[in-house]
Each structure stands twice: as structure tokens, then as C-alpha cells.
C-alpha positions as CSV (number, residue, x, y, z in Angstrom):
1,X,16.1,-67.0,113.0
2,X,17.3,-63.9,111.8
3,X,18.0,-61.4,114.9
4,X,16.7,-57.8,114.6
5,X,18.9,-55.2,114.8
6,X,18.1,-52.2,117.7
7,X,17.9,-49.6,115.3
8,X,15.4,-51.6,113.6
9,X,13.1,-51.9,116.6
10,X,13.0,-48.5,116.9
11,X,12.2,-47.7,113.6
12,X,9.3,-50.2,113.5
13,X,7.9,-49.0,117.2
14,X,8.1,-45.4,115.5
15,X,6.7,-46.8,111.6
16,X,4.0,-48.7,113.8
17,X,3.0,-45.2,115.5
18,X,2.8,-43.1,112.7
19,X,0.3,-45.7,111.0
20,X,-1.9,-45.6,114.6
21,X,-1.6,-41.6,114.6
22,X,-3.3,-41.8,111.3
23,X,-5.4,-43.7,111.7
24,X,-7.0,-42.1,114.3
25,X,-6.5,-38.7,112.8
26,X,-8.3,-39.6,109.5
27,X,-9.6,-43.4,109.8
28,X,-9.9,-45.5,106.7
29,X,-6.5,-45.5,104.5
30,X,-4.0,-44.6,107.5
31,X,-3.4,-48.7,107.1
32,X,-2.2,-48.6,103.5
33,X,1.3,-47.3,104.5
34,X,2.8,-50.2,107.0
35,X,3.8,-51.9,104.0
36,X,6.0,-48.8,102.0
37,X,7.3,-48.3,106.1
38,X,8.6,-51.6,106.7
39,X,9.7,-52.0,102.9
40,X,11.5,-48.2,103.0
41,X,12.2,-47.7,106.6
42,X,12.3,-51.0,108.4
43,X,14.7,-52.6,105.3
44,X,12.8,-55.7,104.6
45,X,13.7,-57.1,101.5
46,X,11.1,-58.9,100.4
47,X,7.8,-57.2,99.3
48,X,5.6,-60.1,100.1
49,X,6.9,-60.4,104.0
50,X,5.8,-56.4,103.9
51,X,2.6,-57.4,103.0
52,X,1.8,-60.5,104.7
53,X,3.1,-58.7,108.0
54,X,1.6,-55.5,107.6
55,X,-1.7,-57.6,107.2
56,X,-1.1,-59.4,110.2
57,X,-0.6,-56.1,112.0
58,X,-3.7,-54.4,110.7
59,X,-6.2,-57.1,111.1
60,X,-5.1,-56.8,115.2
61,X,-5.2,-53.2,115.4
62,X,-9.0,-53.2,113.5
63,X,-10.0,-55.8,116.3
64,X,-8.7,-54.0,119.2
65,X,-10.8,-50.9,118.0
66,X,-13.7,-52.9,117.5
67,X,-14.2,-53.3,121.0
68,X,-14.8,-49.6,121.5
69,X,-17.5,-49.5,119.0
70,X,-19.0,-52.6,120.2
71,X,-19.5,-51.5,123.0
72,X,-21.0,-48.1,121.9
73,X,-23.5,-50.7,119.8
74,X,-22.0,-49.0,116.3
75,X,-21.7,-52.2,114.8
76,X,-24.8,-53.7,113.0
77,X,-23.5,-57.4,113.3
78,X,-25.7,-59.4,111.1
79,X,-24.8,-56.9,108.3
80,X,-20.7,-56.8,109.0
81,X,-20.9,-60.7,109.6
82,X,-22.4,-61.5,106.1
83,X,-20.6,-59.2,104.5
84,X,-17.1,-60.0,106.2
85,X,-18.1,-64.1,105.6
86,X,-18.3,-64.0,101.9
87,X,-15.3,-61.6,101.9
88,X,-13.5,-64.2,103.9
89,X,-13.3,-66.4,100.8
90,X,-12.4,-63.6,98.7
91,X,-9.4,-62.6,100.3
92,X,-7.9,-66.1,100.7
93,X,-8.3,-66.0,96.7
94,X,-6.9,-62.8,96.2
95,X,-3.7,-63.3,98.5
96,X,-3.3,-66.7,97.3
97,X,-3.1,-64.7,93.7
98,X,-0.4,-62.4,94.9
99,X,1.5,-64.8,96.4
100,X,2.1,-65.8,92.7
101,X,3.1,-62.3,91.3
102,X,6.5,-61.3,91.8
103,X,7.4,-58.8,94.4
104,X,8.0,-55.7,92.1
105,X,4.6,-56.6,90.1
106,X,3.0,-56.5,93.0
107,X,4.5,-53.6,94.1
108,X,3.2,-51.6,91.1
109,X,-0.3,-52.9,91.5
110,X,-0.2,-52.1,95.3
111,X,1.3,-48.5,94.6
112,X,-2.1,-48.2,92.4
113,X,-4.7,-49.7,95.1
114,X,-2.9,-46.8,97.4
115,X,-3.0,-44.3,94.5
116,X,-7.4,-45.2,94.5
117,X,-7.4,-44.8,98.5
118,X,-5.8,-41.5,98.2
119,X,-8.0,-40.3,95.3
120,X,-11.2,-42.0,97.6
121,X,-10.3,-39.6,100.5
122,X,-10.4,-36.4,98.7
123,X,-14.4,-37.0,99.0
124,X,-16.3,-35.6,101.7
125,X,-17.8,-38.3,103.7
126,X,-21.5,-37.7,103.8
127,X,-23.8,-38.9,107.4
128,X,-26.9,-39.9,106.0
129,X,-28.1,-43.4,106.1
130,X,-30.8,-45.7,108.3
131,X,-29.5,-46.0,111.6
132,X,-31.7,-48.9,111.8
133,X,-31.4,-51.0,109.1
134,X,-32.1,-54.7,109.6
135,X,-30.8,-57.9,107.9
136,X,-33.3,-59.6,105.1
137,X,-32.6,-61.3,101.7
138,X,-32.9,-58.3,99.6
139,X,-29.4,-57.0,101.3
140,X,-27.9,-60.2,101.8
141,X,-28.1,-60.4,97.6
142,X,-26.2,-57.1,97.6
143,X,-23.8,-57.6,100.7
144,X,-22.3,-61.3,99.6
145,X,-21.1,-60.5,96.2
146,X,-19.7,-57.0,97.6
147,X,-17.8,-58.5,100.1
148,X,-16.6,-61.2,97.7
149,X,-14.9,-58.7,95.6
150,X,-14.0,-56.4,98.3
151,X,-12.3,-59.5,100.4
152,X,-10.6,-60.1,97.2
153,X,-9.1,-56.6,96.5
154,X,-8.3,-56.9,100.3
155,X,-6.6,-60.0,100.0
156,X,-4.6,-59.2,96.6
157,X,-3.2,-55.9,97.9
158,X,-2.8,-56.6,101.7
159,X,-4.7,-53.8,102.7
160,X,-7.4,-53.6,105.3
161,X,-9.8,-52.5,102.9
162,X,-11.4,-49.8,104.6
163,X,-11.8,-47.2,102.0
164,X,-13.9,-50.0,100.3
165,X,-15.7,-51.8,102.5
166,X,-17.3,-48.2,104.2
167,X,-19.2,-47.5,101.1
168,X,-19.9,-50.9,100.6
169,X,-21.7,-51.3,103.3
170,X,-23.5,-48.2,102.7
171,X,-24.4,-49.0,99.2
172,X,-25.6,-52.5,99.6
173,X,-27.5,-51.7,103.1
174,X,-27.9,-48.1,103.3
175,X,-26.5,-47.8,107.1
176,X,-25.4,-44.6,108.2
177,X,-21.5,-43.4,107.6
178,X,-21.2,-44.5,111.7
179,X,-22.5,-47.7,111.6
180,X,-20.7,-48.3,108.3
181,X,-17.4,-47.1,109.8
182,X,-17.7,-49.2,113.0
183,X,-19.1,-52.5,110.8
184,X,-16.0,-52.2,108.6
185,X,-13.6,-53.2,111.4
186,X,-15.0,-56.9,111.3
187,X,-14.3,-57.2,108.1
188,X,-10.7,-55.5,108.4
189,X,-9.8,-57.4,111.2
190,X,-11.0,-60.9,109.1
191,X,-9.8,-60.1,106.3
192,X,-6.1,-58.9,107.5
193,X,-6.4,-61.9,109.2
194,X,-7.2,-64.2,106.3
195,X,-4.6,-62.9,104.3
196,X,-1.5,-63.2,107.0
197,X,-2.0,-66.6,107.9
198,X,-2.3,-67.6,104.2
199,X,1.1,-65.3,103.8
200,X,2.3,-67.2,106.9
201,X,1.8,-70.4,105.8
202,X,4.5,-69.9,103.1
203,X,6.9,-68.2,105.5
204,X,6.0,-64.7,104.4
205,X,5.1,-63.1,107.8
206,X,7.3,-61.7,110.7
207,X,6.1,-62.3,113.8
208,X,8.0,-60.4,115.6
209,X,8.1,-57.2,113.5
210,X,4.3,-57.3,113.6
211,X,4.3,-57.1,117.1
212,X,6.0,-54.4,117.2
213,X,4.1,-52.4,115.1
214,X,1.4,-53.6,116.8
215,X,3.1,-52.0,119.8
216,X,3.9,-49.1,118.3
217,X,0.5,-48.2,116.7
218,X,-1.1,-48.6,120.0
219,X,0.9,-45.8,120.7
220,X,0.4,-44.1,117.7
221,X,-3.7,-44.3,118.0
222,X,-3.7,-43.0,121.4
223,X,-2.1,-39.7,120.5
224,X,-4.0,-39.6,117.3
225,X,-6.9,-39.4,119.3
226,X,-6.3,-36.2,121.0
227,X,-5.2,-34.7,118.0
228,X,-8.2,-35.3,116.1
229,X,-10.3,-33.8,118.8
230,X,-8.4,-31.0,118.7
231,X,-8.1,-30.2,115.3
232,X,-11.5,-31.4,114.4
233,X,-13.2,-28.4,112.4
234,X,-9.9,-29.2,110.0
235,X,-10.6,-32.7,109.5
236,X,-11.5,-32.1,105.8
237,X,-8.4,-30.3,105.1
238,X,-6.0,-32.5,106.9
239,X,-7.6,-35.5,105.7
240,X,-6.8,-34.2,101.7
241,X,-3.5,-33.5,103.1
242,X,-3.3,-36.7,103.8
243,X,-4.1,-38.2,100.8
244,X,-1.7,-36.2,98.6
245,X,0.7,-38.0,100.8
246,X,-0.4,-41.1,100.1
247,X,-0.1,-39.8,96.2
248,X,3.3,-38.9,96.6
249,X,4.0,-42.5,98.7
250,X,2.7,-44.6,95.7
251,X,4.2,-42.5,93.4
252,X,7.7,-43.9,95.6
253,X,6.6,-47.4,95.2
254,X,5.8,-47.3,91.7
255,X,9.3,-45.5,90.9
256,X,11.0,-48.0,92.8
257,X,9.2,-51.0,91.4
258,X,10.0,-49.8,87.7
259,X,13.2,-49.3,88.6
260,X,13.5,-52.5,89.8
261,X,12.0,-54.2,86.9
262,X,14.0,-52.2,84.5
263,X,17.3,-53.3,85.6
């Protein structure tokens, strides 16, 4: 087993807190950068151990902080469960897929998933919606093949999937932005967790370093939380901010992955 350094340690803690400070800051997206961290920051090597750990990672952090809206009764289970079921499938597909690709190809097609999420967030969220919808076959014929290409998307690019799975949900059901938010997480958490293990199974996860972003973004999420309610009539504008980071970010991976290729 390959020992990790100290300085590495602390850089993962501090890469693990910065993801759980935004994500608590601006929700959906914050996830999409563990990956560039532990690729850029951390020093691993291999693209595909970045992913399947970063999944590994995210799925725990989206369960831990479905407890909280589980117990605010948020989630609108038979929804989240049917959609997360059929995504299930799709995101053993889609990381079985990339498991194929070479790293650097993957890289490029990651850098444009994050390039999407960015460009997703510069849209205000809107609140309207049924707060109390109810399951039937009408919205399970719109939920399964949503989640089936959402799982996929999730699975392929090793991303929790948030940015999709919200307005999924609200599409196919017509739930409230609240409910949709708090719904997502079961799918997140599946789906990250799908992925991992099928990355694991190859070898392609660290255990270890998602522990400690684990660690780290618990952290991370508690000081995000104070910030947000402090800077909450800026949420829009910090939340674009945001985003144009996570422009400039894939913009880094892309660069790097042609520049890989190219020699």
C-alpha cells in the first residue's frame, strides 16, 4: 500500500472542506470539483482513481445531509426512490463506459459535464411546484426513463448529479424546488455509490483519501452553513460567481487533457 505523505493529508482535509463550504453555500454543483482537487492539488495520477474516489466521497456526504431533510419530511420518498432505482442501472452503465475511455478522454468530457453545471447555475432557481405531489403511473412513465439517463450521465462523469436530477424531478413530477432539492440527495447518495464500488471493483478508489475528504468536507459544510445565512440576500450573485469558477476550472482540465493528448 502506497503511504500518504503529511502534506498530502492536509491538502485533501483542506480540498475536502472547500467542496463542503460550497456546497453549503450554493448546493447542487459544489461536488463537481473533488475530482480537478485531488487530480491538481492532491497529485493523484490517475484520472479514473479521482473519479471513482471523488464518487465514493460524494455519495457519503449526500447521505449524511439526507438525514436533515428527512427529518424536516423534505423528501417525497416514493418519487426519489423510483427515480434513484432506474438511475441505479444507469449509472453502473455509464461508469462501466468510462472505465473504458482513457483517462485524458475522459478528462475532456468531464471538463464539459462541469462546463454544463456552471452554465446550469447561472439560472435563477424558481419555488413553484405541488408540495403535495403523489406517486401514480402517469409520473412513474416520466421519472424511470429520467433517471435512467440522469444515473447514466452520473455514472459516466462521476458527478453526483445534482444539477440534473433537481429539474428532473421537477419536470417529471412537478414537486416544489424544496422537495426537489431534498429528493435529489437519494439519488446522489445511490448513485455516487453505484459508481465507486463499480470503480472499486477495478482498483480505482482510495479509501483512505476519501475518508478524508469525507472528513474534511464535514468541516467544510458546517462553516458553509453560517456563511450562507449570512450572506443570503447575495445568494444569486455568489452563486454566478461561482459558476464562472467552475468555467475557469474546466477550462484547466480541458487545457491539461489536450495537452496531454497532444504530446
Amino acid at each position: 500500500m502506497i503511504e500518504i505523505a503529511a502534506v498530502q493529508v492536509i491538502v485533501t482535509l483542506a480540498s475536502g472542506a472547500l467542496v463542503g463550504l460550497l456546497l453549503a453555500v450554493f448546493g447542487g454543483g459544489g461536488s463537481v470539483l473533488a475530482a480537478p482537487l485531488l487530480l491538481y492539488a492532491v497529485g493523484v495520477r490517475d484520472p479514473h482513481v479521482a473519479i471513482g474516489t471523488s464518487s465514493a466521497a460524494v455519495s457519503a456526504n449526500a447521505a449524511v445531509n439526507l438525514l436533515g431533510h428527512w427529518r424536516g419530511r423534505r423528501v417525497k420518498w416514493p418519487c426519489a426512490l423510483a427515480f434513484a432505482t432506474a438511475g441505479l442501472i444507469g449509472s453502473f452503465a455509464g461508469s462501466s463506459l468510462a472505465k473504458t475511455i482513457s483517462g485524458n478522454h475522459l478528462l475532456l468530457a468531464f471538463a464539459v459535464a462541469m462546463a454544463a453545471i456552471a452554465v446550469s447555475m447561472f439560472r435563477r432557481p424558481g419555488s413553484e411546484g405541488d408540495p403535495d405531489v403523489h406517486i401514480n403511473a402517469a409520473l412513474m412513465a416520466r421519472l424511470v426513463p429520467l433517471g435512467l439517463l440522469t444515473g447514466f450521465a452520473a455514472g459516466f462523469f462521476g458527478i453526483g448529479g445534482g444539477f440534473l436530477i433537481v429539474p428532473g424531478l421537477m419536470l417529471a413530477t412537478g414537486m416544489t424546488m424544496t422537495n426537489a432539492t431534498a429528493s435529489s440527495l437519494v439519488s446522489v447518495a445511490i448513485f455516487g455509490a453505484a459508481t465507486s464500488l463499480n470503480y472499486a471493483v477495478s482498483g480505482l478508489v482510495d479509501w483512505r483519501l476519501a475518508a478524508l475528504l469525507l472528513a474534511g468536507g464535514a468541516i467544510g459544510g458546517f462553516a458553509g452553513l453560517m456563511i450562507a445565512k449570512r450572506l443570503a440576500t447575495r445568494a444569486m450573485v455568489l452563486r454566478r460567481g461561482f459558476a464562472v469558477m467552475v468555467l475557469l476550472v474546466a477550462g484547466y482540465v480541458a487545457w491539461r487533457a489536450i495537452g496531454s493528448l497532444v504530446r
